[in-house]
N, C-alpha and C positions, 0 to 999 in steps of 0.2 A: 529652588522649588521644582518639585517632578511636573512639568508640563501635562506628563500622559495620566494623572489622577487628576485634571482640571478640563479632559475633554472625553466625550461619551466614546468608548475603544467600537468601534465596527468593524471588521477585516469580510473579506468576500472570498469565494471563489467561483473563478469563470470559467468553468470549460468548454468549449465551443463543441457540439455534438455533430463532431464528425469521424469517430471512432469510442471504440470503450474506452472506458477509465482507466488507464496507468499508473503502474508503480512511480513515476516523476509526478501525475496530476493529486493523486491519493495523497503521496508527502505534503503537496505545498496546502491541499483542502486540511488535511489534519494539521498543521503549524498555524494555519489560520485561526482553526477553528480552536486549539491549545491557546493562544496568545489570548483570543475573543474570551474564551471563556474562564481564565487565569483575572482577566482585568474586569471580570464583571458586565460585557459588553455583549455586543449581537453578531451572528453569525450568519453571512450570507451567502446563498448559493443563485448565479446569478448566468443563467443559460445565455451564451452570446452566438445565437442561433441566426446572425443576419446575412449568413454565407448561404442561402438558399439550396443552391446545388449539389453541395456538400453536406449539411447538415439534415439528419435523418432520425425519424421516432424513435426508433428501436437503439440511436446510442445513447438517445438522453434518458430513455429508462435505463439503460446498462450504467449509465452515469449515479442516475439515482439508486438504484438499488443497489450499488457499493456502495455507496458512501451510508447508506440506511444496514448496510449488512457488518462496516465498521465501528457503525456507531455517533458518526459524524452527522448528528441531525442540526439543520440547520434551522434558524429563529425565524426568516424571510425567504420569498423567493422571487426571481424575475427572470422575465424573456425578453432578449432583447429585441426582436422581432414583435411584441405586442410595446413596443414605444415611440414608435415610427417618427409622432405627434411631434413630439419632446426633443429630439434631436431635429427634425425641419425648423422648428422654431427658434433653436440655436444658430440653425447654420445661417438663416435667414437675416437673424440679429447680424454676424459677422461680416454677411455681405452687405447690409444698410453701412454697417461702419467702416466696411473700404478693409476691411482685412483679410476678407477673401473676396476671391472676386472664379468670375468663369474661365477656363481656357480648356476648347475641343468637348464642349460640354459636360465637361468635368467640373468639381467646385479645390480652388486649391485655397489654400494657406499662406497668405504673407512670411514668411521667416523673419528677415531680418530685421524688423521694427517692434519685434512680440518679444523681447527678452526685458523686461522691465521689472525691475527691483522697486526695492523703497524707496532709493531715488531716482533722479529725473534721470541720472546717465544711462546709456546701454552699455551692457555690457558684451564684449567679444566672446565672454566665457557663459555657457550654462552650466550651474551648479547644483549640486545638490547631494545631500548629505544620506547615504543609505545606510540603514540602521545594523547590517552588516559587514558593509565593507568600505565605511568609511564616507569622505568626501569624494565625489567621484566629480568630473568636467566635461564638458565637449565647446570645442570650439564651433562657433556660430557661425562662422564664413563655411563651415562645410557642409552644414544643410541648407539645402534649396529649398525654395517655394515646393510642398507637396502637397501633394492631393487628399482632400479629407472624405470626399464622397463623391461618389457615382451620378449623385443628384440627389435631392432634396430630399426626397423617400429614401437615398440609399447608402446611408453614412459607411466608412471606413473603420478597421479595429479603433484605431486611435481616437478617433473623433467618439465612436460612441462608448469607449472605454472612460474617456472624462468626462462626458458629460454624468454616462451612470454616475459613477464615484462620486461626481459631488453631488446630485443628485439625490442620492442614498446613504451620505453621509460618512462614507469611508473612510476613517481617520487615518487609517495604514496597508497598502498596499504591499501584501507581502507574495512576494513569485517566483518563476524561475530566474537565472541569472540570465537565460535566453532572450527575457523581457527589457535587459538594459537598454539597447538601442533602442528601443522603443521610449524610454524615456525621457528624452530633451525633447522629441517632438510632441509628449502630452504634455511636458511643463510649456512648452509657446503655446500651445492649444489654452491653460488653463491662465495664461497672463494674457492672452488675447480677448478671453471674456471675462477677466477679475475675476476668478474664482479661485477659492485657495485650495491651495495645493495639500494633497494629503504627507504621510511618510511614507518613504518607500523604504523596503528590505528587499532583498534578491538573493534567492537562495544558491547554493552548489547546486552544479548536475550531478545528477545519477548516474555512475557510469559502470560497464560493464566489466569483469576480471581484466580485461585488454586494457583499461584504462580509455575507453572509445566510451562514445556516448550510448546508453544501454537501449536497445533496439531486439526487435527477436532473435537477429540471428544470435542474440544471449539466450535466449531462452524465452518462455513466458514473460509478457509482460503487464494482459490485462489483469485487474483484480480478480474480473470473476473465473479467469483461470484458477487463482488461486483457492478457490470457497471449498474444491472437494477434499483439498488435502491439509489444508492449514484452518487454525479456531483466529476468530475477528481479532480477538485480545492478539495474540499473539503476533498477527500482522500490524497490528496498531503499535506495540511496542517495539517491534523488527523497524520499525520504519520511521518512528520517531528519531532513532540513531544514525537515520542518514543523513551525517551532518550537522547534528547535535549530541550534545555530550552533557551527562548531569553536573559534571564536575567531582565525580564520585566514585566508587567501585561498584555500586549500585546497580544491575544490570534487566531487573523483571520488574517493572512497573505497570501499576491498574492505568487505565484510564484516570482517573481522578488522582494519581499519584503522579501524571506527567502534566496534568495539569496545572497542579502546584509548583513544580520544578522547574516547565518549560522555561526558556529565556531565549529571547533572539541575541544577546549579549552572547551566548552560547553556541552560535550556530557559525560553523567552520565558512571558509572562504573557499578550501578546494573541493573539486570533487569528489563526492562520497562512492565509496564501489559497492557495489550488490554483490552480496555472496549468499549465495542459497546454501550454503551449507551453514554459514550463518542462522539463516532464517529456521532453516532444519532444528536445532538447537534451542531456538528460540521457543519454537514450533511443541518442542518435544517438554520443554517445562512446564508448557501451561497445560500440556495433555497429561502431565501425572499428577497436575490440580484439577484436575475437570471431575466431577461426580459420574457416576458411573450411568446415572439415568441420564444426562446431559450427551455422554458419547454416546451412548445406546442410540438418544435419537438423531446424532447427527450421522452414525454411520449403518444403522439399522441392523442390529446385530446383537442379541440377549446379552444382559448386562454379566451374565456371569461365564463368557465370551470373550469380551472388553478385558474382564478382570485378567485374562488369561495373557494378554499382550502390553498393556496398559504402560508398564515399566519399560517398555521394548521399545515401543513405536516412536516414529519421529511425525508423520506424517498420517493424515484421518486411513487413507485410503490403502494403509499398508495394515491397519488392524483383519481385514477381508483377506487378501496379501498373507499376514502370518497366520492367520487361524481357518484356509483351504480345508486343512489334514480333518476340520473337527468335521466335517458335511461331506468328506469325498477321503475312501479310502486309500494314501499315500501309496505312493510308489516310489521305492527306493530301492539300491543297488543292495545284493544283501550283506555283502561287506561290510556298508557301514552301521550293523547290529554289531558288531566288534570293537572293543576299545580299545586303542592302541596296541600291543601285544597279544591281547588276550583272543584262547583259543575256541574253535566251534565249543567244544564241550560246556568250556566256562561261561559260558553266554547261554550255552542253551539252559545250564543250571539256574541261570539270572532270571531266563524268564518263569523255569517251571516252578520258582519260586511264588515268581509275581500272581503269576497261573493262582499258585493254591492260596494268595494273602501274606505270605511271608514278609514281613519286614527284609526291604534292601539298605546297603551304605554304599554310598560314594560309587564307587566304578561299579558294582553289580548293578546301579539303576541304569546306564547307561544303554543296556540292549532294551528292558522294555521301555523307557523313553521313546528309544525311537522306532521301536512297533508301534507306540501310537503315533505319532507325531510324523515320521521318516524323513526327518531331518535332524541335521550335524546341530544345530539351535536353535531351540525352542524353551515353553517351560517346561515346568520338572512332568515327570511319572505322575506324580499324585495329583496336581492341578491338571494336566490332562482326562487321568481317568473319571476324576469326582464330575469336569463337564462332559465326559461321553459317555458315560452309565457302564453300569455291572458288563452288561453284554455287549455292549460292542470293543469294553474292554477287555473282553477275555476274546473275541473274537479276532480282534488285530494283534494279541499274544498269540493265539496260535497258527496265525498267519505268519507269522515269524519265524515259529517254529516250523516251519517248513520251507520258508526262505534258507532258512541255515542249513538247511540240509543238500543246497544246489553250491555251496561252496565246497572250493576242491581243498 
């Protein structure tokens, strides 16, 4: 019998707003919110803002508006800092029953009495089964009594990590792999006050070409770096592959096509590398599906413009980038109006051709080309001239033709 179609699927994500949103926080929010919405379930986004000093406005918008800019809308929302209530009333339970107790005005945590199964023995082992990498253990003689809060208003990650979770009904807990340590001391947290234990997954890190954990000195790493040159599709599917695999040769999927596919059964155990040239590529598919009013207004620029690079581009910000030459007249060496061998004369014949309307082939287009364009590649002659009009295309032919005239 499948367990997971007999309980309601919730999965969460917490980011704590103490910076923007990352390529590692973005993956584990979209695996989440894949899994949530594959099982029919809810998806939560769940601000764990009780680091005062550290946590600031301006990243938890930066938070939400990536995830609102990928697509990743979530069903519920919470702060952990508007639950203050809820967690004192736990802690307070813990210390009535002798399992936490004060030390240096601190509240810690009993260890070694809090590891109870279904039955009566203790176990030396904490176990638990992660829906990626297997059964995993820690021995219980090696945590100590630790500290759950500050005081009574001022719980710890852990402490108020499980109490949300059961709280809000978290069936599955899916994260970084960063997050393992962390949990044998939320399972004695959640056998200390009988509360069941959700499933845990932990994902791969993200790591950089080095094979090092990806950090700036790789490059960009918040999302909204990424909004001026990359389409959301396209970062949602670059990203879904970190670490997961359809099982397929399949490689451009919608949103609603990764949501049927997704599987945590699917999701590697090492870490995944980021390659931006990867992404580039990625980048570059969805931009020769994208309609041409859809690029116009993400890069502001006439759609018969777009049309001119569309095929070309990998990246939003290089369509502005390659089509300079159409709003500012090129500067180029006059050399490169010549095709490989070919002499002043036979160029200049190329353009006085272009000059009167003559049909060109093959290598005669090559000199007016790059009168308009004045670059080695670009599009053709004729998609150039039809966007810069009658006159400016005979304008920058016969600017050419006087370029050609300073060659010795």
């Amino acid at each position: 019998m499948d367990l997971q179609k007999l309980i309601k699927i919730k999965t969460r994500y917490a980011p704590a707003p103490t910076g923007p949103l990352h390529i590692g926080g973005a993956r584990t929010a979209l695996f989440n919110y894949l899994f949530a919405k594959q099982n029919r379930g809810v998806f939560v986004l769940r601000i764990e803002d009780t680091d005062k000093a550290r946590s600031k406005a301006k990243y938890e918008k930066d938070i939400k508006n990536s995830l609102k800019w990928l697509g990743l809308d979530w069903d519920e929302e919470y702060k952990q800092s508007q639950r203050t209530k809820i967690y004192k009333n736990y802690l307070e339970q813990l210390l009535e029953q002798g399992r936490g107790y004060y030390k240096d005005n601190v509240i810690y945590l009993k260890s070694k009495i809090l590891n109870l199964k279904s039955t009566s023995k203790i176990s030396n082992l904490i176990k638990f089964n992660d829906l990626i990498r297997g059964e995993i253990s820690f021995d219980l003689n090696l945590i100590d009594d630790f500290i759950i809060a500050k005081s009574p208003e001022a719980p710890l990650y852990n402490f108020a990590c499980v109490i949300d979770d059961y709280k809000m009904g978290i069936s599955h807990v899916i994260r970084g792999e960063d997050h393992i340590s962390n949990t044998p001391k939320q399972i004695l947290i959640y056998n200390a006050l009988n509360l069941q234990i959700p499933q845990f997954a932990h994902l791969p890190l993200i790591l950089g070409p080095d094979r090092s954990k990806l950090s700036k000195r790789h490059g960009a790493t918040a999302i909204s770096d990424y909004q001026k040159d990359y389409l959301a599709q396209a970062m949602i599917n670059y990203m879904a592959f970190l670490g997961w695999n359809p099982g397929t040769e399949k490689e451009i999927f919608s949103k609603e096509e990764l949501i049927k596919a997704f599987s945590l059964g699917r999701v590697q155990k090492a870490g995944a590398v980021f390659n931006i040239n990867r992404l580039d590529w990625v980048n570059a598919k969805y931009i020769r599906q994208a309609s041409l009013p859809e690029l116009s207004r993400l890069v502001d620029l006439p759609e018969k413009v777009i049309a001119l690079e569309q095929e070309r581009v990998k990246r939003l910000s290089e369509f502005k980038k390659f089509t300079e030459f159409i709003y500012k007249l090129p500067s180029y060496a006059s050399e490169l109006l010549l095709f490989k061998d070919m002499t002043k004369k036979q160029a200049g014949d190329c353009l006085e051709k272009a000059i009167r309307g003559e049909m060109l082939e093959h290598e005669e287009l090559w000199p007016p080309r790059v009168a308009l364009s004045g670059a080695k590649g670009s599009p053709s002659f004729y998609e150039i001239a039809e966007v810069l009009g009658e006159k400016e295309t005979l304008k920058r032919l016969k600017t050419a033709q006087k370029k050609l005239l300073s060659i010795k």
